[in-house]
C-alpha positions in Angstrom: 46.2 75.9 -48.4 42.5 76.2 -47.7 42.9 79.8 -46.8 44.9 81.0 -50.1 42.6 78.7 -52.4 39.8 80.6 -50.6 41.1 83.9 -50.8 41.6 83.8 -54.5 39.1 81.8 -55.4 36.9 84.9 -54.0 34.7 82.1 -52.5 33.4 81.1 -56.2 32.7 77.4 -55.2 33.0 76.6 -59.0 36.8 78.1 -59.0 37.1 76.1 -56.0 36.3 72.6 -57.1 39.0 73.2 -59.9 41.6 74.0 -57.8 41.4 71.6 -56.0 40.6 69.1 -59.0 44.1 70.5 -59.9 45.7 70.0 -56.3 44.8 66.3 -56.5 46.2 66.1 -59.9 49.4 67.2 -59.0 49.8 65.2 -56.0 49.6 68.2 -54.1 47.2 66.5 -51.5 45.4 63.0 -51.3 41.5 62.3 -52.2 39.5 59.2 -52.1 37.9 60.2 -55.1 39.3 57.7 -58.2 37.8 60.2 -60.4 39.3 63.1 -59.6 41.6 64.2 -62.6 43.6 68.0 -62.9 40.7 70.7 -63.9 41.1 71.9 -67.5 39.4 75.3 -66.7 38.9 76.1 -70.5 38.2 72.6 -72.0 35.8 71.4 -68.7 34.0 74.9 -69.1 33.6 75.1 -73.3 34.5 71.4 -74.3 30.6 71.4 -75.2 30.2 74.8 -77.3 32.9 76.0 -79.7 30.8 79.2 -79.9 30.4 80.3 -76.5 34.6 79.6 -76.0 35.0 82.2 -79.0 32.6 84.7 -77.5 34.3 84.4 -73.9 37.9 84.9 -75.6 36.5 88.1 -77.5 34.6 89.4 -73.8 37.8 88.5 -72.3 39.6 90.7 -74.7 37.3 93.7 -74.4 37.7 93.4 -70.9 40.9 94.4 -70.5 39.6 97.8 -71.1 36.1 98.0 -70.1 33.1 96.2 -67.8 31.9 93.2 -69.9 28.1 94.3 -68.7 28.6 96.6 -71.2 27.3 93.6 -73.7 23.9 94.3 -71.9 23.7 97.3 -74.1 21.4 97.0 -77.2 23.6 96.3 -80.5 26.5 95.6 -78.6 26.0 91.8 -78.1 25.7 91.6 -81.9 29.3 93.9 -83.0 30.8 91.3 -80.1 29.6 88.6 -81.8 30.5 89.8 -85.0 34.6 90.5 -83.3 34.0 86.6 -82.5 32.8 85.4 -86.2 29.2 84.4 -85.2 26.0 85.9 -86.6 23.6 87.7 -84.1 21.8 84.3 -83.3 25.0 82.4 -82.8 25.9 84.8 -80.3 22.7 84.9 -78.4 23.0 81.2 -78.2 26.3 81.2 -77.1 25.6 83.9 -74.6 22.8 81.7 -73.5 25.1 78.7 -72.9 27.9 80.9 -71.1 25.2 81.8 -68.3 24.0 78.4 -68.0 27.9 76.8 -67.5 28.4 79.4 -65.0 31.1 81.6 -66.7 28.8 84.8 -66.8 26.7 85.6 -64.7 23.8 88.4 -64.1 24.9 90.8 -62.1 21.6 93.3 -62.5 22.5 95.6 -65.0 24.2 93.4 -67.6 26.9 90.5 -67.5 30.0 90.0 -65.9 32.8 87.1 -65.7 32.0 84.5 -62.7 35.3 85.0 -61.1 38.3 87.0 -63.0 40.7 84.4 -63.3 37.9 82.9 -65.8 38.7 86.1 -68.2 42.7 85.4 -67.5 42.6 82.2 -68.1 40.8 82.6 -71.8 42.9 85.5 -72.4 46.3 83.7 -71.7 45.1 80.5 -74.0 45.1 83.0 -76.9 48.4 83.0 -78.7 50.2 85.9 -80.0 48.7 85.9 -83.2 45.1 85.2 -82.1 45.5 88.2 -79.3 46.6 90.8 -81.9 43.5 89.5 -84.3 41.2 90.0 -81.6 42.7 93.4 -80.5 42.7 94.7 -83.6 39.2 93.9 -84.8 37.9 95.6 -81.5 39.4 98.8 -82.2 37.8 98.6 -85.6 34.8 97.7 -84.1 35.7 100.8 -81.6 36.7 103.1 -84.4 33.3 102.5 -86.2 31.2 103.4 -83.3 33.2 106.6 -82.6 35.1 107.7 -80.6 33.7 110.2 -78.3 35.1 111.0 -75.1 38.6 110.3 -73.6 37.6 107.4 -72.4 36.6 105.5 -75.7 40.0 106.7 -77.3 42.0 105.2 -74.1 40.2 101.9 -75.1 40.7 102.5 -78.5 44.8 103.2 -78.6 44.8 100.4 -75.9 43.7 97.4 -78.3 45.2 99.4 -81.0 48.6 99.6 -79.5 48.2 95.6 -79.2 46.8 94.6 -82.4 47.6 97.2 -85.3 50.4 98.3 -87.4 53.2 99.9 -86.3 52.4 103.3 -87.5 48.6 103.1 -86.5 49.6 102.0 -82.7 52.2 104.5 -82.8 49.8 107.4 -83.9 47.1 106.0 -81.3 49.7 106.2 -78.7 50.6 109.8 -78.9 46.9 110.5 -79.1 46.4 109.1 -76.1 49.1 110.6 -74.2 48.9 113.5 -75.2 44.8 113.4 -74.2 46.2 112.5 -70.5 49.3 114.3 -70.1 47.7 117.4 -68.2 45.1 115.7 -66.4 47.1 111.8 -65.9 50.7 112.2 -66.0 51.1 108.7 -65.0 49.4 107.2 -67.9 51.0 109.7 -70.0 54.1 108.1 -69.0 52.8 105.1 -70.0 51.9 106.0 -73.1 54.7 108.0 -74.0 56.7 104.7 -73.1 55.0 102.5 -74.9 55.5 105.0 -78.1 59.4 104.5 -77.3 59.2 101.2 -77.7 57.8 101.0 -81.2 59.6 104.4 -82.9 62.3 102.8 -84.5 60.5 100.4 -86.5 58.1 103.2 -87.9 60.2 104.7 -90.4 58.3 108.3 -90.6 59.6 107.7 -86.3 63.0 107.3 -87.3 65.0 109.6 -84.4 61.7 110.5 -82.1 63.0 107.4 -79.4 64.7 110.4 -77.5 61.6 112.6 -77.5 59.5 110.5 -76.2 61.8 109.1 -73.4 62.1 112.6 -72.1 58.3 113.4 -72.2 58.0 109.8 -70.5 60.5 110.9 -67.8 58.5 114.8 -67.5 55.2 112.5 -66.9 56.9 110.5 -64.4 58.1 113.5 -62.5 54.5 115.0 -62.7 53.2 112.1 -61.3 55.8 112.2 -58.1 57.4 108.7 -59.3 61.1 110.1 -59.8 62.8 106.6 -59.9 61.3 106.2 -63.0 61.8 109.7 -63.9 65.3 109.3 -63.6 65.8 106.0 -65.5 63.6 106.9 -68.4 65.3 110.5 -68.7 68.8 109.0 -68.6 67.7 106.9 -71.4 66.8 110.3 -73.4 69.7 111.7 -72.4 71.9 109.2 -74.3 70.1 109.6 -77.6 68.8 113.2 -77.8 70.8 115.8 -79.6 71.5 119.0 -77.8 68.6 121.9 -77.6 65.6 122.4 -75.8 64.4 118.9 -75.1 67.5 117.8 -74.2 68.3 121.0 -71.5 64.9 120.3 -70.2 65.2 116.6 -69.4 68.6 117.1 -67.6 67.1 119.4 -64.9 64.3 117.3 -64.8 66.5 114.1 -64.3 68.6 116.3 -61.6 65.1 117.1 -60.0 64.6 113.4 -59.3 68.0 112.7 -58.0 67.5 115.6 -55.4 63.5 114.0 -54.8 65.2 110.6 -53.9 68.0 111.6 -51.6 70.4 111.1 -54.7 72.2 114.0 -53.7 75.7 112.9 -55.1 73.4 111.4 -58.1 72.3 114.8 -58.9 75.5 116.8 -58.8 77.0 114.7 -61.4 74.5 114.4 -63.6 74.4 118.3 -63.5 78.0 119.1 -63.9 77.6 116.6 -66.9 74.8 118.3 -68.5 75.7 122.0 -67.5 78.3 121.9 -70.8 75.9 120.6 -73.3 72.7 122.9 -72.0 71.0 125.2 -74.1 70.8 127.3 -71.4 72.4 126.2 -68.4 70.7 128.8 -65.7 68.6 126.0 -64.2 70.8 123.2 -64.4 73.5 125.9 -62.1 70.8 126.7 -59.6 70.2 123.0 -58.7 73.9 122.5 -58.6 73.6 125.4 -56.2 70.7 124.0 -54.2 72.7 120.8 -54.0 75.7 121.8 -52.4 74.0 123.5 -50.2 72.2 121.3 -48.8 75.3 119.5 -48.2 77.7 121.9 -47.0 80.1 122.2 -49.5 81.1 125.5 -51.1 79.1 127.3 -53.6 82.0 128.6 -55.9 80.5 131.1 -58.0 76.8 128.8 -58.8 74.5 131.2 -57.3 76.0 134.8 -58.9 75.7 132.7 -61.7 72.2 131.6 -61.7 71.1 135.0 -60.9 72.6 136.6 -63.7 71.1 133.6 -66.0 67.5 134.3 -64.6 66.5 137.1 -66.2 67.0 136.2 -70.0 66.7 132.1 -69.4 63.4 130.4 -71.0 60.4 131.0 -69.2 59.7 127.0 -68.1 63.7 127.0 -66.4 62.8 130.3 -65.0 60.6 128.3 -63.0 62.9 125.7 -61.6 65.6 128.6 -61.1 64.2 131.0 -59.3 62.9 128.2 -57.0 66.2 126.5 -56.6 67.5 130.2 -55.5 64.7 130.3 -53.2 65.8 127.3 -51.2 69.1 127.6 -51.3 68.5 131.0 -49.7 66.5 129.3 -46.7 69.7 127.4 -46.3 72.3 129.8 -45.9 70.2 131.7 -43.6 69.1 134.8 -46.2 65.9 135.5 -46.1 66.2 138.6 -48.4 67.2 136.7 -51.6 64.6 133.8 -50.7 61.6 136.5 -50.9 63.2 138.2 -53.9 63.4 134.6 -55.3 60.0 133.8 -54.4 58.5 136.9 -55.6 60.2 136.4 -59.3 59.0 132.9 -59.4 55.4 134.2 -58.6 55.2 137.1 -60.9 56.8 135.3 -63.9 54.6 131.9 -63.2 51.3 134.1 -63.4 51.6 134.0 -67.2 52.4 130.2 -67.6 50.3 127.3 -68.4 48.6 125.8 -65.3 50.9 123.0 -64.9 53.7 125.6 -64.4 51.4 128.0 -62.5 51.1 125.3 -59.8 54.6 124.1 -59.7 55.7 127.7 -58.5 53.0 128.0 -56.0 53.6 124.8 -54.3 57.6 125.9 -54.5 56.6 129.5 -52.6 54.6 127.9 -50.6 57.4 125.6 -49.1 59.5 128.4 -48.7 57.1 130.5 -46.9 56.3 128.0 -44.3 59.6 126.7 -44.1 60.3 130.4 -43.4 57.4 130.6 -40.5 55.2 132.8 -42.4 51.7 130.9 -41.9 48.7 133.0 -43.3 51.3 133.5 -46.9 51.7 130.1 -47.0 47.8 129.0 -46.7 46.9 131.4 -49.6 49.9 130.0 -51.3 47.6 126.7 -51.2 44.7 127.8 -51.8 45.7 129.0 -55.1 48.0 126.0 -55.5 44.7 123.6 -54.9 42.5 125.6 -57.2 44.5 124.7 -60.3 44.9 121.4 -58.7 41.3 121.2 -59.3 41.2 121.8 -63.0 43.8 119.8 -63.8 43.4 116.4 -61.5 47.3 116.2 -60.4 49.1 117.7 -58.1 51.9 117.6 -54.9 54.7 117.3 -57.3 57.1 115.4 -54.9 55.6 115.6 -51.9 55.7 119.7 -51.5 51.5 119.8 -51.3 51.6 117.2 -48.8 54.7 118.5 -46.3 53.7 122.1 -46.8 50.2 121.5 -45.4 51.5 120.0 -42.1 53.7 123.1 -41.6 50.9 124.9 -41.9 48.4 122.8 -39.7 51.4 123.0 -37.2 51.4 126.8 -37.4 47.7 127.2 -37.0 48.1 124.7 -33.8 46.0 121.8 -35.3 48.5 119.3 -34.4 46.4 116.1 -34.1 45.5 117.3 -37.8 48.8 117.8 -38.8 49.8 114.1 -37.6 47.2 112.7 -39.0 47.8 113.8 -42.1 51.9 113.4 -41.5 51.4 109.6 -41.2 48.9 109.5 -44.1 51.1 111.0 -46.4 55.2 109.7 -45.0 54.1 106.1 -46.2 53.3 107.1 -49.9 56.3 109.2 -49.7 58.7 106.6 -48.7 57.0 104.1 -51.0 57.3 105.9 -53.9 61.1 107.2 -53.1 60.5 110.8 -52.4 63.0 110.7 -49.5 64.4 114.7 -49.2 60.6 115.3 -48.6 59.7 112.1 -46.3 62.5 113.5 -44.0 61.1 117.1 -44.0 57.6 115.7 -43.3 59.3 113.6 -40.6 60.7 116.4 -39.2 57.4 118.4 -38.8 56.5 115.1 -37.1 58.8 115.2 -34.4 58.8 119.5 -33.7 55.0 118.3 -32.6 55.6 115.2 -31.1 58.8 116.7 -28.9 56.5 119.7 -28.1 53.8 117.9 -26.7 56.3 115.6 -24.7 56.1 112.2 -26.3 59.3 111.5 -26.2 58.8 107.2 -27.0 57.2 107.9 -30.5 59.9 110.8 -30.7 62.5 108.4 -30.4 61.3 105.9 -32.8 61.1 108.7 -35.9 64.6 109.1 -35.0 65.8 105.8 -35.7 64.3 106.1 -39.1 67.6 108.1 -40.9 67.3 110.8 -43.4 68.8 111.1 -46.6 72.3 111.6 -46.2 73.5 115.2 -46.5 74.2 117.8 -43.9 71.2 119.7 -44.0 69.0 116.8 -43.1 71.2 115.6 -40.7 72.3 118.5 -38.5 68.3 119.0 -38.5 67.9 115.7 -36.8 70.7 116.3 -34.4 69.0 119.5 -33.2 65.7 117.1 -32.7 68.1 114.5 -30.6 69.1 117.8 -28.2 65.3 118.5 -27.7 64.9 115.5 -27.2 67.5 114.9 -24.4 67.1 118.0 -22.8 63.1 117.0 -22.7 64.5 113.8 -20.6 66.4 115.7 -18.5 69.8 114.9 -19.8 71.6 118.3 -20.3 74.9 116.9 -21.3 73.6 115.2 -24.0 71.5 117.9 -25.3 74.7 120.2 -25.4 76.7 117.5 -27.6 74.1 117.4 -30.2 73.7 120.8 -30.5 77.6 121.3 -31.0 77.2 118.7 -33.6 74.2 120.4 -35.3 76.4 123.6 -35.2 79.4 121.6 -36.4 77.9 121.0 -39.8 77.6 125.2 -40.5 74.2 125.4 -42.2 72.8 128.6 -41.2 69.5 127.2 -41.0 70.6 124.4 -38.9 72.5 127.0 -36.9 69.6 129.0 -35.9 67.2 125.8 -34.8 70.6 124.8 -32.9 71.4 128.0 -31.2 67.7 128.1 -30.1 67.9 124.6 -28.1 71.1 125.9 -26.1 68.8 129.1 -25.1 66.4 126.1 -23.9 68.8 124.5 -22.1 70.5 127.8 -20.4 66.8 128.3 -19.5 65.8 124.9 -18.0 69.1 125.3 -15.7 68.3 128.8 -15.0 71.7 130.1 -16.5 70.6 133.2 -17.3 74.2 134.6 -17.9 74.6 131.5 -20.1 71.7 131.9 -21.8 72.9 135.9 -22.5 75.3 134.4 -24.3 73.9 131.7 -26.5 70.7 134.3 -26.8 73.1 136.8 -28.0 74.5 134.7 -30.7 71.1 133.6 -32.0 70.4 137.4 -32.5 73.3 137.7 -34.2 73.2 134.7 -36.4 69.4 135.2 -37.1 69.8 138.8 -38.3 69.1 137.6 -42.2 67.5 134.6 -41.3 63.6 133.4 -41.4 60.6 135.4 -39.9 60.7 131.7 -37.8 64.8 132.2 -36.5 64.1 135.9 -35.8 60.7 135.4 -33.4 63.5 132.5 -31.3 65.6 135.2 -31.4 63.3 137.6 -30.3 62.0 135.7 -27.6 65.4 134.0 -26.4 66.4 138.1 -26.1 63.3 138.5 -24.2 64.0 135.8 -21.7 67.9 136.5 -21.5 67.8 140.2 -21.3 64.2 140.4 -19.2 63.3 142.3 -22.9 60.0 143.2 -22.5 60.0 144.9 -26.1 61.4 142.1 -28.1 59.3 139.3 -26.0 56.3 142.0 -26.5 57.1 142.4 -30.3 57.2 138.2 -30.7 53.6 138.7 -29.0 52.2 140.7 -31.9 53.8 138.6 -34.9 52.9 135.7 -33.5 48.6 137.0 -33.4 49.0 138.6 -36.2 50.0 135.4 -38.3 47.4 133.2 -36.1 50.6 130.8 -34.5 48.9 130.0 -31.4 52.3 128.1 -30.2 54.6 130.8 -30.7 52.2 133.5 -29.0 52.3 131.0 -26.1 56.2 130.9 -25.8 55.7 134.7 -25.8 53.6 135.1 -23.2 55.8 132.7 -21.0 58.4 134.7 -21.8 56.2 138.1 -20.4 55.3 136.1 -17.5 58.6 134.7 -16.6 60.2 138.3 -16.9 57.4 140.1 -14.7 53.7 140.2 -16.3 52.6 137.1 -14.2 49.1 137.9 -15.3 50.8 136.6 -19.2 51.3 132.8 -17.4 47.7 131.8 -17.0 47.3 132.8 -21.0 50.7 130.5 -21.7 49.3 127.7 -19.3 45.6 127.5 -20.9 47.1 127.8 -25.1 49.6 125.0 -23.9 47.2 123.1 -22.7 44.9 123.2 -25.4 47.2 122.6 -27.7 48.6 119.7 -25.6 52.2 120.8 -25.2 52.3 119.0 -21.8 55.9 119.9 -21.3 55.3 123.5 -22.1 52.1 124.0 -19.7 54.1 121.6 -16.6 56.9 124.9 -16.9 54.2 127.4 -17.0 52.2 125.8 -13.9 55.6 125.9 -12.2 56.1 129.2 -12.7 52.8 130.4 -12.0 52.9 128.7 -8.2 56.1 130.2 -7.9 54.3 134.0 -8.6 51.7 132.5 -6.2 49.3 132.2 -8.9 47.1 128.9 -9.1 46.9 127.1 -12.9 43.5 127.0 -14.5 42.8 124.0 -13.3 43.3 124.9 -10.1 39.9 126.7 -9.9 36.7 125.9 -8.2 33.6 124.8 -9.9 31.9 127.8 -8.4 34.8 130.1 -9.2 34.5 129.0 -13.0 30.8 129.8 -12.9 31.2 133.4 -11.5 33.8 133.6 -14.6 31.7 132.6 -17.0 28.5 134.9 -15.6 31.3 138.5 -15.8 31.8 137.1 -19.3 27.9 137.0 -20.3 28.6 140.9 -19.0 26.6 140.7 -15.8 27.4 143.2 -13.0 27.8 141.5 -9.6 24.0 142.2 -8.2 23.0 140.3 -11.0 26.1 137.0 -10.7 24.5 137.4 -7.0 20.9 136.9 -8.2 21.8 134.4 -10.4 23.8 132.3 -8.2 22.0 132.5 -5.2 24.6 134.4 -3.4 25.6 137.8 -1.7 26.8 140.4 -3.2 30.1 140.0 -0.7 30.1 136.2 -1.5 30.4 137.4 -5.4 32.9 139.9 -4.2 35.2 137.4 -2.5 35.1 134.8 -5.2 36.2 137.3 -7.7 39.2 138.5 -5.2 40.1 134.7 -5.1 39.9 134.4 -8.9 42.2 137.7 -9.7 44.7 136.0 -7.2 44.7 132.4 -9.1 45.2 134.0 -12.5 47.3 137.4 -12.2 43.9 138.6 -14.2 43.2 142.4 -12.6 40.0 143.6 -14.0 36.6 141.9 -15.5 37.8 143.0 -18.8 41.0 141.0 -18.6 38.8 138.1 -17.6 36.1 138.9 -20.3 38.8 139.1 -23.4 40.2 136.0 -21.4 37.6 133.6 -21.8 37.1 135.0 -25.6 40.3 133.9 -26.6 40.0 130.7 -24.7 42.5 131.1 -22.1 40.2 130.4 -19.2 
């Protein structure tokens, strides 16, 4: 009891001898004290000065949109005291008393409340009619003094919206949402709700519930909240006629369902609205988007939504083309997804901002979804430089899931966790499951790769939404996650599962563990096999299927060429990871001298599974890991670096010019490095 009455009492030793006046009181606890009576904050505090109560009641209004310090100001003290009925010397004097009882205090720079509750409690004694007196002569008060700046007509609509008429709250209202809704879609929403609320009773409103519903519901989805988009664009959907507004809130309502996991949701709400659409190109495209994701047949939604595209209105081009994209990532057809990405991106260039940054975000999750890491990051880039004008972005969680795929790309994995478990909390509390699972997902590819298999397993017992997509995914993490145990057998039965759900995308990721586990038994005719079907599965797929199937052809077929060619995409796009795997794949196949590279970017990155295989396979070429190597050995590495010739690593060191000789014999052996040049570029890239 102590420790709550202290907690919110803030310490405030005056708010504490009336709680506990109150605790007595109520026979809450026992005091010696015959005196002690229940504490009356309001009538122990003012019981003296009628004056100073009105003030307080009028500061307490005010301050349910601004800092009371503000009374500081000169002139203000005397338009407060005016709200309150007093003359300027009334309201100094009852200013005067407020300080003395301890109810404001100094704070420096003006006045302030002792403790907050003191401003609740004078607020909640005002009844309903007093509140919307008071409310209503301080947007007067407001309105006189002008109202300059967003922020004064945010205080303005906010008493006005409590205290005026009907029509004059209303008005206020829409002023104030539509001041916010590009740069605070939340407290668009809430203005756009509150609107709702009081339509019908303006009659010049009559009819405009609906409207404002569905711009509540557009404001919610801006603001990533899609529970509430969906409940306040259901609401729209039962009261607006057909047309525009009307086809725009029911993909925006389907977008939500899809956000939350709602897959089911969505897909009914869609086949619902498709009939009564304007234009129902976007509306058929999330249909399509939907069923894929859960593995059910297309029928004839995509040929449909492409033939829509073209001639639909430009703000459900937006949502089509994107649906198209995703879908395509899906079913394995990389083709359609860049011809889908690159119509969403040249038809967004001419669209307001708000539109302009939807599309990038969308082409950025494709393209990383896709592997493509250097697209992606100028994808953001762009994405983040409208996000800077206009103060909202990461429509359901895309910004924040497509930046970890891109820190995982560009090997900054702590970074990428970091910001993973930053953002998955805010995801999940706000209900954006389809993208919490994604992000977990990116979560576990690091957390599996650098062999930390505990924390592995407890992402996995945190389910995804339910649909096939998401779950075959986790199944393929559950077989990297056994075979990085050491249980094959396992491993095996989740990939059949994964396979058993026939998403292509799933497919590929699938196929790609079985080449892992051919490869950790050394089955290299079974790995021929599975590699073979990965090439053959991945032929339309993602830049990302065709580099596995590149290098799982590499490993299966001893390919230098397709191992070679996963070499150069993978430094081309700056995927430190991937570039790794190729190398191991070089080195395992014959180029020994490739190992040492694999061993040092495994390392580095702190794929500790990855960089045990590679040490393994470097003893077994007789080769000795990095670490392996002498201080003095290091130092002669470092010195051929710098570029000095062995007379001068001699002078330097101390040593003969044999001794310098015979190190760098010893150093060639440990690494498979042949020449000073290898070593040079070596330590450049940070390999050694």
């Amino acid at each position: 009891m102590i420790d709550r009455v202290h907690r919110e009492s803030g310490g405030n030793p005056w708010f504490v001898r009336e709680s506990v006046l109150a605790l007595v009181q109520g026979g809450a606890v026992r005091s010696p004290d015959p005196d002690a009576r229940r504490g009356a904050i309001l009538s122990r505090v003012f019981q003296r000065d009628r004056a100073g109560r009105d003030l307080a009641r009028v500061l307490a209004t005010l301050g349910r949109t601004r800092d009371t310090t503000a009374i500081d100001t000169p002139g203000t003290l005397e338009a407060v005291a005016q709200v309150a009925g007093l003359d300027a010397r009334a309201g100094e004097r009852a200013l005067v008393g407020l300080v003395r009882d301890g109810v404001l205090v100094y704070t420096g720079d003006g006045y302030a409340f002792a403790h907050p509750l003191v401003a609740e409690a004078l607020y909640d004694d005002l009844n309903a009619g007093e509140r919307r007196r008071l409310h209503a002569r301080i947007a007067e008060l407001l309105q006189r003094q002008g109202l300059n700046g967003a922020r004064r007509v945010l205080e303005w609509a906010t008493h006005l919206a409590e205290g005026g008429p009907p029509a004059d709250a209303l008005a206020a209202m829409l002023r104030a949402a539509e001041l916010t809704r590009w740069t605070a879609p939340l407290s668009a929403a809430h203005w756009y709700g509150r609107a709702a609320e009081v339509a019908d009773s303006v009659p010049d409103a009559a009819g405009r519930r609906g409207d404002l519903l569905a711009r509540q519901s557009l404001c919610y989805w801006k603001g990533s909240r899609p529970a509430l988009a969906l409940n306040s664009g259901q609401r729209a959907l039962a009261v607006l006629p057909p047309g525009r507004r009307h086809t725009r809130t029911a993909y925006t309502v389907v977008g939500a369902a899809h956000a939350m996991g709602w897959y089911d949701v969505g897909l009914t709400i869609a086949a619902q609205q498709i009939p009564r659409a304007d234009d129902p190109t976007a509306l058929v495209a999330q249909r399509a988007l939907l069923l894929a994701e859960l593995g059910r047949p297309l029928g004839d939604h995509v040929a449909r939504a492409w033939d829509g595209l073209p001639g639909c209105p430009p703000e459900d081009r937006i949502i089509t083309a994107g649906c198209l994209a995703l879908r395509a990532l899906i079913d394995g057809d990389w083709a359609e997804a860049q011809r889908a990405v690159d119509d969403l991106l040249g038809f967004a260039a001419a669209l307001p901002p708000g539109a302009r940054l939807a599309a990038l975000e969308s082409a950025a999750h494709v393209m990383s979804t896709g592997g493509l890491r250097t697209r992606s990051a100028a994808l953001l880039e762009q994405a983040e430089q409208i996000h800077r004008g206009l103060g909202w972005h990461d429509i359901a969680g895309q910004n924040v899931r497509v930046t970890a795929v891109v820190r995982r790309l560009a090997g900054e994995w702590d970074r990428a966790l970091t910001g993973i478990r930053a953002g998955a909390g805010p995801l999940a509390e706000a209900g954006l499951l389809e993208n919490h699972g994604l992000l977990r997902n990116i979560e576990l590819d690091i957390l599996l790769d650098q062999g930390r298999y505990e924390e592995a397993a407890a992402v996995l017992d945190d389910p995804p939404p339910d649909c096939a997509t998401q779950t075959g995914l986790r199944h393929t993490f559950r077989a990297r996650l056994a075979l990085g145990l050491g249980d094959r057998a396992a491993a095996r039965a989740w990939v059949d599962r994964a396979l058993a759900t026939g998403i292509a995308d799933v497919a590929h990721r699938a196929l790609t563990v079985q080449v892992l586990i051919h490869a950790a038994a050394r089955d290299r005719e079974g790995g021929k096999l599975a590699a073979t079907r990965l090439d053959e599965r991945s032929a339309t797929g993602t830049p990302r299927a065709r580099m596995a199937a590149d290098l799982a052809m590499g490993w299966a077929f001893e390919d230098t060429d397709r191992a070679g060619a996963a070499l150069d995409r993978a430094r081309a796009d700056g995927l430190p990871f991937e570039e790794a795997r190729a190398r191991l794949v070089l080195g395992t196949i014959g180029d020994h001298a490739q190992l040492s590279r694999a061993h040092n970017a495994f390392n580095a990155l702190g794929a500790i599974p990855w960089r045990e295989r590679a040490a393994m396979l470097m003893r077994e070429a007789g080769l000795a890991p990095a670490g392996a190597l002498t201080p003095a050995e290091r130092r002669v590495i470092e010195l051929v670096a710098g570029g000095l010739s062995n007379p001068q690593i001699a002078d330097e060191l101390h040593y003969s010019r044999k001794t310098v000789e015979v190190y760098l014999t010893r150093v060639y052996a440990k690494t498979g490095f042949k020449s000073r040049v290898e070593l040079a570029l070596a330590v450049e890239r940070g390999e050694l």
